[in-house]
C-alpha positions in Angstrom: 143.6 33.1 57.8 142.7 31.5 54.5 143.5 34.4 52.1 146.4 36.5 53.1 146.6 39.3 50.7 148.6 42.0 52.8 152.0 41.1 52.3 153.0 44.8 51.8 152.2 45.0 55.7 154.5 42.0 56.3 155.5 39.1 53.8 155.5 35.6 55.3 158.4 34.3 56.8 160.1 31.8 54.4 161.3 28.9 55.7 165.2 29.1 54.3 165.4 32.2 56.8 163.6 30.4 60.0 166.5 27.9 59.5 169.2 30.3 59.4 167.9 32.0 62.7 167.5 28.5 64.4 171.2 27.7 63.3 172.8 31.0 64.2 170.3 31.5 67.7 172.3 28.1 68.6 175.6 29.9 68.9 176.3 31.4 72.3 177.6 34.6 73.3 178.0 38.4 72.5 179.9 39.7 68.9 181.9 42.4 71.4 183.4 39.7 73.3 186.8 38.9 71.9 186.7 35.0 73.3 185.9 32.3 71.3 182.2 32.2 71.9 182.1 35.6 71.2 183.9 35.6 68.0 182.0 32.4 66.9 178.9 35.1 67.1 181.0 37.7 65.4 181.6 35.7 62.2 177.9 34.5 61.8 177.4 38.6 62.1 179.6 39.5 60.0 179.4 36.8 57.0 175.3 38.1 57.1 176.5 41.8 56.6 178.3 40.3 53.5 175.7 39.0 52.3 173.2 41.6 53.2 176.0 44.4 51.3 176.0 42.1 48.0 172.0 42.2 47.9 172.6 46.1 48.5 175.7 46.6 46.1 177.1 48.6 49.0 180.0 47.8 50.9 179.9 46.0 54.6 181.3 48.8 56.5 178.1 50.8 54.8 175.7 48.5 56.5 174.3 49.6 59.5 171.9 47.0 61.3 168.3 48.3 63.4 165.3 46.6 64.7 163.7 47.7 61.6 162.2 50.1 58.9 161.1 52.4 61.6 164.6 52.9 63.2 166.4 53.1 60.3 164.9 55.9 59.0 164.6 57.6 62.2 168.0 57.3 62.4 168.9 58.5 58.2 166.5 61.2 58.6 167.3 62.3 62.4 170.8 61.6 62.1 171.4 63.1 58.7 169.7 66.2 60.0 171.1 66.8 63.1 174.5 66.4 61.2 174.1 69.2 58.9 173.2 71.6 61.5 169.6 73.0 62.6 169.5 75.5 60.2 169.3 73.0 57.1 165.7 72.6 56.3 164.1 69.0 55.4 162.7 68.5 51.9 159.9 65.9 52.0 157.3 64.3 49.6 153.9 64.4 51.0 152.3 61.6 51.2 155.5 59.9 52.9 155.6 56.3 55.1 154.7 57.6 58.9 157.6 56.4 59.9 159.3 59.5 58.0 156.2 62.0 58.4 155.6 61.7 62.2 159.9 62.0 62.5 159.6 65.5 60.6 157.0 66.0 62.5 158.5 65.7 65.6 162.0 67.3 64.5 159.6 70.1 63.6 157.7 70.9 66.9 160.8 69.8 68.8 164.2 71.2 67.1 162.8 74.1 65.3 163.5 72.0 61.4 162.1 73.9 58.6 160.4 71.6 56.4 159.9 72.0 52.7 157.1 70.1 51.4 157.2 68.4 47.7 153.5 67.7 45.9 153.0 64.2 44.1 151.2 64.0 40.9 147.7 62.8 40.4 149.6 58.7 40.9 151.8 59.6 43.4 154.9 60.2 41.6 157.3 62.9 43.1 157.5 65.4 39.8 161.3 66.6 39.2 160.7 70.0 38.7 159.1 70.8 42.2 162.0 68.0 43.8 165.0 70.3 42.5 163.0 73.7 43.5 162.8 72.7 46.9 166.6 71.4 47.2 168.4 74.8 48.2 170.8 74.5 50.4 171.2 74.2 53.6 168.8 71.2 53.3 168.8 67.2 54.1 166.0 65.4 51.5 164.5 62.3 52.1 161.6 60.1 50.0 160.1 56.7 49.5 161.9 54.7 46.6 158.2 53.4 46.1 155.0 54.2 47.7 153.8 51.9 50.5 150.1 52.6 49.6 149.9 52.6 45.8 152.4 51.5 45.2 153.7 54.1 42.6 157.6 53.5 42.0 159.4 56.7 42.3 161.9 57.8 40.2 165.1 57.5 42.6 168.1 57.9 40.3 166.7 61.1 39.1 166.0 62.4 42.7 169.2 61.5 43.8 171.2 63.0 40.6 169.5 66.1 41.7 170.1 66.2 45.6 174.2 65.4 44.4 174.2 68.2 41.9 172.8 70.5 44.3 174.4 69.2 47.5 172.6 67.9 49.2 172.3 65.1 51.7 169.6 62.4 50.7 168.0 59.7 52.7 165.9 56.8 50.6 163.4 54.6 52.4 163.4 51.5 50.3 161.5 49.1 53.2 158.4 48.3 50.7 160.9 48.4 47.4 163.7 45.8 48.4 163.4 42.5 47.3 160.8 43.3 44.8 162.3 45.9 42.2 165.9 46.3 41.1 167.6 48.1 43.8 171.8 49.2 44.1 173.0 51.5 46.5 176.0 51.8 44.2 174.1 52.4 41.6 171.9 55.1 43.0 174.8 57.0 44.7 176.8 57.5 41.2 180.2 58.5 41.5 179.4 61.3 44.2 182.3 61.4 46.3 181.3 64.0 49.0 178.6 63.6 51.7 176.0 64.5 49.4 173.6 62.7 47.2 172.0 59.4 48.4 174.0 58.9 51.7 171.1 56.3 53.5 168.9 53.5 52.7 166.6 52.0 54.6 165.4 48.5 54.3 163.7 46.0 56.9 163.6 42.2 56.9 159.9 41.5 57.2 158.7 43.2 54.1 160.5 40.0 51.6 160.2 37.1 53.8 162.8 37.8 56.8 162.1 38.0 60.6 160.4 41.0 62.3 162.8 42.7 64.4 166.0 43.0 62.0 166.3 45.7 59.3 169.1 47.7 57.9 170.7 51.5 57.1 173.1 51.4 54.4 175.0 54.8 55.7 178.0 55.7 53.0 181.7 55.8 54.0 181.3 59.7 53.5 178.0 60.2 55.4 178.3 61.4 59.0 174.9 61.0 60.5 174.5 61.8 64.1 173.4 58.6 66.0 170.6 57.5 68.4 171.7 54.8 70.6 174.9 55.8 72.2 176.4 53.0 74.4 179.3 50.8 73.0 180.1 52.3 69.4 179.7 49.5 67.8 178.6 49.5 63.8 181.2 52.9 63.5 179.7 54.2 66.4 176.6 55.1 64.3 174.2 52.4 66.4 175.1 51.4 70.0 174.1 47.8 71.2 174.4 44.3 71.1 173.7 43.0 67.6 171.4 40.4 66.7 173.3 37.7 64.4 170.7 35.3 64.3 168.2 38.2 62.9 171.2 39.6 60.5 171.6 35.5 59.5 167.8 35.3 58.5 167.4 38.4 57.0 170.4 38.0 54.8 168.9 34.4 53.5 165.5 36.1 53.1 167.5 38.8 51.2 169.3 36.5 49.0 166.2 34.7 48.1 164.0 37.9 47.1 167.0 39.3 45.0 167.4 35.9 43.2 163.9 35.3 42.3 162.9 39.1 42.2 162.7 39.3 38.5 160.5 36.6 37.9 157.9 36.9 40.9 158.0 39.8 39.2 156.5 38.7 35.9 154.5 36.5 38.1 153.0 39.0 40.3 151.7 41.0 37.1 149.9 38.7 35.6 148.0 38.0 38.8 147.3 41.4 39.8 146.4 42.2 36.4 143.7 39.6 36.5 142.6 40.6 39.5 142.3 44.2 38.5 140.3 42.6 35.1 137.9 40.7 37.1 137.2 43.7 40.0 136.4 46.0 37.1 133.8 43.3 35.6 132.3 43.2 38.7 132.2 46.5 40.4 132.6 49.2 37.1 132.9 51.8 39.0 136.3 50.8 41.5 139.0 52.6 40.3 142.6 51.8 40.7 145.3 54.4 42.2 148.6 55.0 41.9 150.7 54.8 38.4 149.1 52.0 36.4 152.7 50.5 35.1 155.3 52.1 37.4 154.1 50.3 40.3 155.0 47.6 42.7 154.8 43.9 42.0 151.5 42.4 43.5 150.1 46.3 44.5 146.9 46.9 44.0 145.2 50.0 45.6 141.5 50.1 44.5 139.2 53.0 45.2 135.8 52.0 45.8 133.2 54.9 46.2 130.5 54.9 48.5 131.8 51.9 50.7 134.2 52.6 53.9 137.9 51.6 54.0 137.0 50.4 57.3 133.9 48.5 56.7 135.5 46.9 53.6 138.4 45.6 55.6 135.9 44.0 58.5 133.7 42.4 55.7 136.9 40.8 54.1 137.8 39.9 57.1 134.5 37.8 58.2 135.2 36.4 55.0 138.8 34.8 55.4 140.5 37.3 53.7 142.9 39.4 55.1 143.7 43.0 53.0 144.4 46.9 54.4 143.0 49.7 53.7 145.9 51.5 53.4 145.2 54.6 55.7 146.6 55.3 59.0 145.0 54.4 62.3 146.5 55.9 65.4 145.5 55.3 68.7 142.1 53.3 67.5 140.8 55.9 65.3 140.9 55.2 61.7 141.8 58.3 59.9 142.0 59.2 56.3 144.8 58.1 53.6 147.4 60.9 54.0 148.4 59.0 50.4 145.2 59.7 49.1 144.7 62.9 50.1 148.3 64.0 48.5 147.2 62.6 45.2 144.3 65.4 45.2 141.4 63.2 46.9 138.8 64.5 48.6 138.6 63.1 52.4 135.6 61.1 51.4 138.0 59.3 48.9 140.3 58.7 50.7 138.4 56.8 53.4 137.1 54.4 50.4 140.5 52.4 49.8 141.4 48.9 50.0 145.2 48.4 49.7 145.5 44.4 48.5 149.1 43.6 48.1 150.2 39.7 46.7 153.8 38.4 47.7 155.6 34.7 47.3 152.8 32.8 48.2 149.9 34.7 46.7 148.4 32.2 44.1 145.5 32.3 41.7 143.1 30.7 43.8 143.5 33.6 46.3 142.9 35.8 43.6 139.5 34.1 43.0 138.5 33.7 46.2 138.9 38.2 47.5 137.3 38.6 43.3 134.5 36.3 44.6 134.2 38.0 48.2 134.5 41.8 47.1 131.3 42.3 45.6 128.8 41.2 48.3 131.6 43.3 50.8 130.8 46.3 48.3 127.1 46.1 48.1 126.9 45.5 52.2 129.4 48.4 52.7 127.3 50.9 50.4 124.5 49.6 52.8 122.3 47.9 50.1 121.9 44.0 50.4 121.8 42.9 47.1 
């Protein structure tokens, strides 16, 4: 692929983390075992949860290790749930990753949750006002430190000052946020002491640079969740199973890395999304970018395009060299709608007429040029008129 321009789907692997998983992957045996091989594994494990908790401002004992963004918030959602009893309800922002919609979803048809829906504004941003109405207890809350489709950072100290002051359990899905905004799970819980206010965080390796496979649920010393794995109680018995060191070992160099440089691939990232927004807008007036224009993830930039298909778009781009997404769901090989979109007050027709292009560590200028040269001919075939 000669552009890649999707990193919010996954980033590309940097090298400093292969290297730590070829080192660690080199050293035999099982953490459980108490042996010498064993315990070799066990302090590779245990050094990366170190590391991983100082990129977190959490404590070690608080990190929780999964296969992923998808398990972890199964299992700070689910678990947090289950914990507080089936009659708590389940506050949730619409336009939510799927990993948290489709667990509601299920928790919904399945276990009888009531679930309390909160509107985003016209960018996506969860409004306080309607976030605090919908916290009466019994409740567990969950929401997206930033949108994965526009991108819109969400105001997360706020929403979880309010679930504390109210009570209430709260589970944040930071997967697409960490490593590329300021992020402290210290921070963010405050000086709550109970199991209420922000008790999980979920983060995932591949989204900055790490390996597929490893991610992470920072679970505080007060939370309680109700596991999914049950098998050998390791990680306080909150996730059963062997645990990878070599994944843990990458993902806390990839960790490191992102934090270090976050602020300025930050500055970075702006000024090429900004000229990339600059030069779209020359070329096709009419493309209007979602989500909030400022408060927004590095590199994220979700363009609607009317008159020319998501899907069409993306196979154009594709023929091209350039790889982007169109931001919507596609389950079981039907392309659907933008749920995002949708939320935001878009008609279905909108939200079908996205492109979600997302530029990460090694995004440069001349990828920039080369989609800005591609888009317009993709456009103009897509609206079925051959210029």
């Amino acid at each position: 692929m000669a552009v890649y321009l999707d990193h919010a789907a996954s980033a590309p692997l940097r090298p400093e983390a292969r290297e730590a998983w070829l080192e660690a992957s080199e050293t035999i045996g099982n953490p459980s075992s108490i042996h010498r091989a064993g315990q070799a594994v066990r302090r590779i494990l245990e050094e990366s949860r170190e590391r991983l908790a100082r990129t977190l401002d959490c404590d070690p004992i608080e990190v929780v290790l999964t296969s992923g963004g998808t398990e972890s918030v199964n299992l700070g959602v689910t678990g947090l749930w289950r914990a507080a009893g089936p009659r708590a309800a389940l506050v949730v922002p619409l336009g939510e990753h799927h990993a948290t919609m489709d667990t509601v979803a299920w928790l919904e048809s399945h276990e009888g949750a009531v679930v309390r829906s909160v509107p985003l504004d016209a960018v996506g941003r969860i409004e306080l006002d309607d976030w605090k109405a919908a916290l009466g207890a019994p409740a567990v809350a969950t929401a997206l430190v930033a949108n994965n489709e526009v991108g819109t950072i969400q105001p997360a100290a706020a929403l979880a000052e309010a679930a504390a002051d109210a009570g209430i359990p709260l589970h944040l899905d930071a997967v697409g946020a960490f490593g590329h905004i300021p992020l402290s799970f210290r921070g963010l819980r405050g000086d709550v002491r109970g199991a209420a206010g922000l008790c999980a965080l979920s983060v995932s390796a591949h989204k900055l640079g790490g390996p597929i496979g490893a991610g992470a649920l920072v679970v505080s010393r007060q939370a309680d969740p109700v596991p999914l794995l049950h098998g050998g109680g390791q990680q306080r018995g909150l996730r059963s199973g062997t645990q990878d060191a070599a994944g843990a070992a990458a993902f806390a160099v990839a960790a490191e890395s992102a934090v270090a440089e976050q602020a300025a691939e930050a500055e970075r990232l702006a000024a090429l999304t900004e000229r990339l927004i600059g030069q779209v807008r020359a070329a096709i007036p009419d493309a209007e970018l979602l989500g909030d224009r400022v408060q927004r993830l590095p590199g994220n930039v979700h363009l609607l395009l009317p008159g020319a298909g998501g899907e069409q778009l993306l196979f154009l781009l594709d023929q091209a060299g350039i790889a982007v997404s169109t931001g919507s769901a596609c389950q079981a090989g039907v392309p659907e709608p933008s749920h995002v979109v949708l939320a935001l007050g878009r008609s279905e027709r909108e939200a079908r007429q996205v492109l979600r292009i997302t530029l990460g560590r090694t995004s440069t200028r001349a990828d920039v040029e080369a989609f800005v040269a591609a888009l317009p001919d993709a456009v103009t075939r897509a609206r079925g008129r051959r210029g």
